[in-house]
N, C-alpha and C positions, 0 to 999 in steps of 0.2 A: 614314148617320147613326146606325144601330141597331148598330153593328160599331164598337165604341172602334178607332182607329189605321187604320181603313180609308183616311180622306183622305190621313194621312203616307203610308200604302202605292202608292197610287195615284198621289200626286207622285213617287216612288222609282221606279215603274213609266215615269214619262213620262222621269225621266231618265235611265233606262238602254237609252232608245231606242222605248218602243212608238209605232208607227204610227198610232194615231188615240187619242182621248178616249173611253174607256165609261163606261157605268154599267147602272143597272138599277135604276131610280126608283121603280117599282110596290111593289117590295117594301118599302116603309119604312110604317110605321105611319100616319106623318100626313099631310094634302098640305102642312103646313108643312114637315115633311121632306122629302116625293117636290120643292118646291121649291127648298130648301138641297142637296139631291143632285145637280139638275140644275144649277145654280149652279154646284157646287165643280166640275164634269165642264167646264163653260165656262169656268173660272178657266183651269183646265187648259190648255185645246185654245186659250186664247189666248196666257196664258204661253208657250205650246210652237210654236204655230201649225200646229196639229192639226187634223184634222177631226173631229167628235163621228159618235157610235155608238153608239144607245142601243136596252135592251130594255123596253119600254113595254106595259102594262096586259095584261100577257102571262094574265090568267084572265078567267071571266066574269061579269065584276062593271060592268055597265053607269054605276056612281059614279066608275070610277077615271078619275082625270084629266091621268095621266103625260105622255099624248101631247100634249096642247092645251100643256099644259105647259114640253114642246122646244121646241114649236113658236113658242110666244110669245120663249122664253128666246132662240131663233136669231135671231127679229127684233128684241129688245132690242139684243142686242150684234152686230147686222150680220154675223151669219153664214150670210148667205144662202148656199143652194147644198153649205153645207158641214157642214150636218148628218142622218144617215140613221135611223130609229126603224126596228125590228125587230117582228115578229109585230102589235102593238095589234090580238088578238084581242078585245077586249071594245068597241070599233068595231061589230062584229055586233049587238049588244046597244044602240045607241046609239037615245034616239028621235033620227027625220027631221031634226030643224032640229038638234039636236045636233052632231049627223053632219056637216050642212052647215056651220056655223061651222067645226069642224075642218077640215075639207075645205080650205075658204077660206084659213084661216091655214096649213097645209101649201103652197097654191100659194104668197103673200105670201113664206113662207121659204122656198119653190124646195128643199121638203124631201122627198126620198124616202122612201117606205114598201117595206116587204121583207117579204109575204108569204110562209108556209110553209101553206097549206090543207092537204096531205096531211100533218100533224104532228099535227091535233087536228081536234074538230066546231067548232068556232068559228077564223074567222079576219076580217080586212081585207074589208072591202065594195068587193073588185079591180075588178069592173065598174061602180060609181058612182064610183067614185075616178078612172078613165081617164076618164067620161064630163064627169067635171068637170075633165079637163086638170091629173091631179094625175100624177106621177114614179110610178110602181111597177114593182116588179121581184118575182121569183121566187128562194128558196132553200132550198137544203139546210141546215136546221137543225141536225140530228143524223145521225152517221154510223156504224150498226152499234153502239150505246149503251144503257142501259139506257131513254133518253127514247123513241129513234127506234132499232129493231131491220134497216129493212131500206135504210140510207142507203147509196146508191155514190158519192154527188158526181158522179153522172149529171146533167148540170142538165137535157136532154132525158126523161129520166125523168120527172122536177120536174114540166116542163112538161104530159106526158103525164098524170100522174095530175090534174092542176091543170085540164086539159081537161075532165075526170068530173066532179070535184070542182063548177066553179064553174059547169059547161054552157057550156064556151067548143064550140065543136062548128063553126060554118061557118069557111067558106075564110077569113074576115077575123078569126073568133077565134084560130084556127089562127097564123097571122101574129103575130097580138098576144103569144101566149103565145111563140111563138120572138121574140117582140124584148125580152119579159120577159127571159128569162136570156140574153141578148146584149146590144142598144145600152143596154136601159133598164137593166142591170144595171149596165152602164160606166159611166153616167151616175150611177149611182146613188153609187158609190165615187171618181168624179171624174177615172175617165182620161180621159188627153189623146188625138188623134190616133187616137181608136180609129174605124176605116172603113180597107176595103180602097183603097187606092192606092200608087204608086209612090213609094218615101221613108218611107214610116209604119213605126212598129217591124212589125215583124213575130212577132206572137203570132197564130200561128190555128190551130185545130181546124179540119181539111178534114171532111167527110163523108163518107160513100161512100153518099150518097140521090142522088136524082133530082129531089127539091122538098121543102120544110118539111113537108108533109103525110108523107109518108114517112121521114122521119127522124124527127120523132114519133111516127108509129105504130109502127118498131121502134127506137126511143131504141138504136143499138146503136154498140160503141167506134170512136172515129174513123176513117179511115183514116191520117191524119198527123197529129201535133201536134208542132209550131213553136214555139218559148218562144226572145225574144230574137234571131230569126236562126239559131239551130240545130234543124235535124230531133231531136226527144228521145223518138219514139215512131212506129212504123209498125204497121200490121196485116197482118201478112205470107202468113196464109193464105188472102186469096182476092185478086182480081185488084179493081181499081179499076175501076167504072165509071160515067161523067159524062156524065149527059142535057146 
């Protein structure tokens, strides 16, 4: 709303093929705008039949109210499931019953959150969020950039620092954070058929650990990765071995 030609740009954008609906609603001066932005991103993602993708109350300003905001706009216009809000660092900041409405309205819209803790001091309240049966997942925000200096798109990394980060530390946090940048991450983007069985595409990252605990502790390169049904990556100098 602050950027003259931004909406013509962004329709331009959908029909030269992008992938999902964005925005980045925080940034607008007013919540009259932060709601006309989130609007025009849904006009979008319906005209198109797109999924939304939005970066939400990304500083720390416990007034901003981007995210309640998606959230509502997803259940307005029946987009359950199909829209994902990024960082809502300012969630940390939120008081208790605040928090809890959002919360609420995120399940309602079957809306995931995409934490980055190892990005900044402030992020997503990841362990009241699970506790309340809300979608969360784990990512790489920035990679080797002037925001984020030490990014590999390790998502094990991710995971590993996010361990420190949030005191995930026993065998069922452990767990939780490898399903953050795995099932809850698929979930979170709306693949299909994502679970190992016979007939399923075939995308995987093999390991070369012995349990989730140890492939977190050294977050280290796959031994195979699989894209589509073709081998497009091995690790060739040490031998494979499978507890």
């Amino acid at each position: 709303m602050r950027e003259p030609g931004a909406a013509e740009l962004m329709h331009l954008a959908m029909e030269l093929g992008a992938d999902v609906a964005g925005g980045i609603p925080w940034i607008e001066f007013t919540d009259a705008d932060i709601l006309e932005h989130v609007r025009v991103v849904f006009d979008l993602a319906v005209e198109f039949d797109k999924d939304v993708s939005m970066l939400v109350d990304d500083a720390g300003d416990p007034g901003l109210r981007s995210l309640e905001t998606m959230a509502a706009e997803t259940i307005r216009r029946g987009w359950h499931g199909r829209s994902l809000a990024h960082h809502a660092r300012a969630m940390s900041l939120y008081p208790t019953p605040y928090f809890q409405k959002v919360s609420a309205l995120l399940k309602k819209a079957q809306m995931g959150v995409v934490s980055d803790p190892h990005t900044g001091p402030l992020h997503a309240r990841v362990r009241e969020l699970l506790a309340n049966g809300n979608l969360v997942s784990l990512g790489q925000d920035d990679i080797s950039d002037a925001y984020y200096p030490f990014g590999r798109n390790n998502l094990l990394e991710v995971a590993f620092l996010a361990s420190h980060l949030l005191w995930f530390t026993s065998t069922e946090d452990i767990h939780t954070l490898y399903d953050m940048v795995t099932v809850n991450a698929a979930r979170c983007i709306g693949l299909k058929d994502f679970e190992i069985r016979v007939g399923a595409p075939a995308n995987l990252v093999v390991l070369n650990q012995p349990s989730v605990l140890e492939a977190l502790r050294f977050h280290e390169a796959p031994a195979y990765t699989i894209s589509h049904g073709k081998l497009v990556d091995v690790e060739y100098y040490r031998p494979i071995a499978f507890g």
